[in-house]
N, C-alpha and C positions, 0 to 999 in steps of 0.2 A: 338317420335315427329310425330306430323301427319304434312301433304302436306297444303298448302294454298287452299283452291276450286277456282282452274280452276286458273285466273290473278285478283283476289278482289283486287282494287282501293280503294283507302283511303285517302279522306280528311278529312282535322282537321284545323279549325278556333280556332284562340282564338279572342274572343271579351272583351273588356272593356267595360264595362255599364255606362251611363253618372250615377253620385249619385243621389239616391232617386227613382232611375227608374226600379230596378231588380225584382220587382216581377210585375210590368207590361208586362217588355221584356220575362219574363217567360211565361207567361200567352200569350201572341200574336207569339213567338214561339209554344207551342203547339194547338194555333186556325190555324195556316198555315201550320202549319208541313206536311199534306197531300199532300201540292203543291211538294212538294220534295219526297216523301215516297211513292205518285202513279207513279212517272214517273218507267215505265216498266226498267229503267237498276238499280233503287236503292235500294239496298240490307237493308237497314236500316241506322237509325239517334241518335243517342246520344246526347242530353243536361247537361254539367256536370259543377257546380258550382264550381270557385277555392277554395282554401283558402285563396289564395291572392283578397284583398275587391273590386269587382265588375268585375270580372272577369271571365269569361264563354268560355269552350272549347266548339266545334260542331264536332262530330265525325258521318263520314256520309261515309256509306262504297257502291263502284259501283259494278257491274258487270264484267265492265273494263274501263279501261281511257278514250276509244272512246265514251263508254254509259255516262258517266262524263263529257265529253266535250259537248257531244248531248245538255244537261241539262245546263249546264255553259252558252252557246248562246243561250237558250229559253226565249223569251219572260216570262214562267211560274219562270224562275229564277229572270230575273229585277222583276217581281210584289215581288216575294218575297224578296226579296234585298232590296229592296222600304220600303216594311212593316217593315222592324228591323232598317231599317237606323237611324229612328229618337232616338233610345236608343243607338246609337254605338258611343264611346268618340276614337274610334281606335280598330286596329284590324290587325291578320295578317293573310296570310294562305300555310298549308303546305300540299304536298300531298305525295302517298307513295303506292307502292305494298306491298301488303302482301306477304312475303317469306312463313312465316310456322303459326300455328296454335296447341298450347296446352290447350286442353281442362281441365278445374278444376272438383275439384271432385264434386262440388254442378253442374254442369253438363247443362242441358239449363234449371232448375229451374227459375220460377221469383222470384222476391224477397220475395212476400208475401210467394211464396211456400216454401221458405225454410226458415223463421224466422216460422212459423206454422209447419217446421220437428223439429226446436229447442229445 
């Protein structure tokens, strides 16, 4: 089992999609994503489609809770709050330290890397 790096911060949204609107809200999630993805504490962002019908987790992992809070009260988080609002029928959000960390055997491959070792 390996250690967590350092205190990574983990937030995770679930959004519902108002119907007819999910590959809009897709599409305007990856045109802003930057607005979250350059702030200097955000380790990265996950977009992942349920299988329950219009329903979207956001998995956005910090540096630590403090760098996460920094972000939470910037003005650069309301613009971006702003932009997804008009696709959100609801939504919740949870957050979480990472204890530990196992890595899999496909390893930090991207996807395309490993359906091309297949």
């Amino acid at each position: 089992m390996s250690e967590a790096n350092g205190n990574v911060f983990r937030v995770m949204l679930r959004m519902r999609i108002k119907p007819g609107m999910a590959a809009e809200f897709e599409r305007v999630w990856l045109d802003i994503g930057e607005s979250v993805t350059s702030h200097p504490a955000n380790l990265g962002q996950w977009l992942s489609r349920a299988d329950e019908d219009g329903v979207y987790y956001i998995v956005s992992d910090w540096v630590s809770e403090a760098g996460f809070r920094v972000f939470e009260t910037s003005r650069r988080h309301l613009e971006h709050r702003q932009q997804l609002h008009p696709y959100r029928s609801g939504g919740s959000m949870t957050t979480m330290h990472v204890v530990a960390h196992l890595p899999g055997a496909a390893g930090g491959r991207t996807h395309e890397e490993w359906e091309a070792a297949r």
